[in-house]
C-alpha positions, 0 to 999 in steps of 0.5 A, spaced: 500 500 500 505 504 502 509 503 495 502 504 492 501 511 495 509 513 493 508 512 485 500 515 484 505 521 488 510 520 483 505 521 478 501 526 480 508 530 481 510 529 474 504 530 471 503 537 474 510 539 471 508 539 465 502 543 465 507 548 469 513 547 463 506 547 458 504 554 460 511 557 461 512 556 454 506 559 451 507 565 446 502 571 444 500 578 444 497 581 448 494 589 450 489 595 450 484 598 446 482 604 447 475 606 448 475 600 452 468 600 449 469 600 442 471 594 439 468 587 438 473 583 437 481 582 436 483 578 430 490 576 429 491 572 422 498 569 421 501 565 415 495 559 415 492 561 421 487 566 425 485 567 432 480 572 435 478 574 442 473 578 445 476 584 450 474 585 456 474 592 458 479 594 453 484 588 454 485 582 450 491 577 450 491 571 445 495 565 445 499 565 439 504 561 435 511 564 434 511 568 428 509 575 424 502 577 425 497 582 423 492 584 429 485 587 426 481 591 432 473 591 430 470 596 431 464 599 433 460 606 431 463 612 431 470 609 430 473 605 425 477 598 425 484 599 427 490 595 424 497 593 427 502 590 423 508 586 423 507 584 430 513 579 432 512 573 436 517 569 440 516 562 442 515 563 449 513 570 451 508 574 450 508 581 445 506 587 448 502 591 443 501 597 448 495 601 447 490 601 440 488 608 440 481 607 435 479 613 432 473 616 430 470 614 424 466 622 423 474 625 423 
């Protein structure tokens, strides 16, 4: 029983670091939109790929794979959708893109 007891700790240990290992590897972007009410959505299109978010108060993060990406902010009335490009990912960290400041569609 007691040697039981050793190898399901073994195992939960070992299955719980890879979990950890797996989230510290993760890459993406993230970053603001400003009005934090004024967009819809968050697309990021890469070579054969493309993923979107919804922000939440202003804020959106996007688990992405390494690479070059192009980022497209859906927006609502009055402002128009705004576009970020070149946006470089390395494999294990996430790119901040700072503030998306959407500008008004009547200007």
């Amino acid at each position: 029983m007691k040697k039981m007891a050793i190898i399901l700790f073994t195992v939960c240990i070992a299955v719980m670091s890879a979990f950890t290992i797996r989230k510290a590897l993760e890459s993406g972007v993230h970053g603001m939109v400003s009005p934090a009410d004024g967009a819809t959505l968050v697309w990021a299109t890469g070579d054969k790929d493309s993923v979107s978010v919804v922000p939440v108060a202003g804020n959106f993060s996007i688990n992405l794979k390494p690479g070059k990406w192009r980022l497209h902010v859906v927006s609502i009335a009055p402002y128009k959708d705004a576009f970020v490009e070149n946006v470089q990912v390395e494999d294990g960290k996430f790119t901040d893109v700072g503030e998306i400041k959407l500008k008004s569609s009547t200007h």
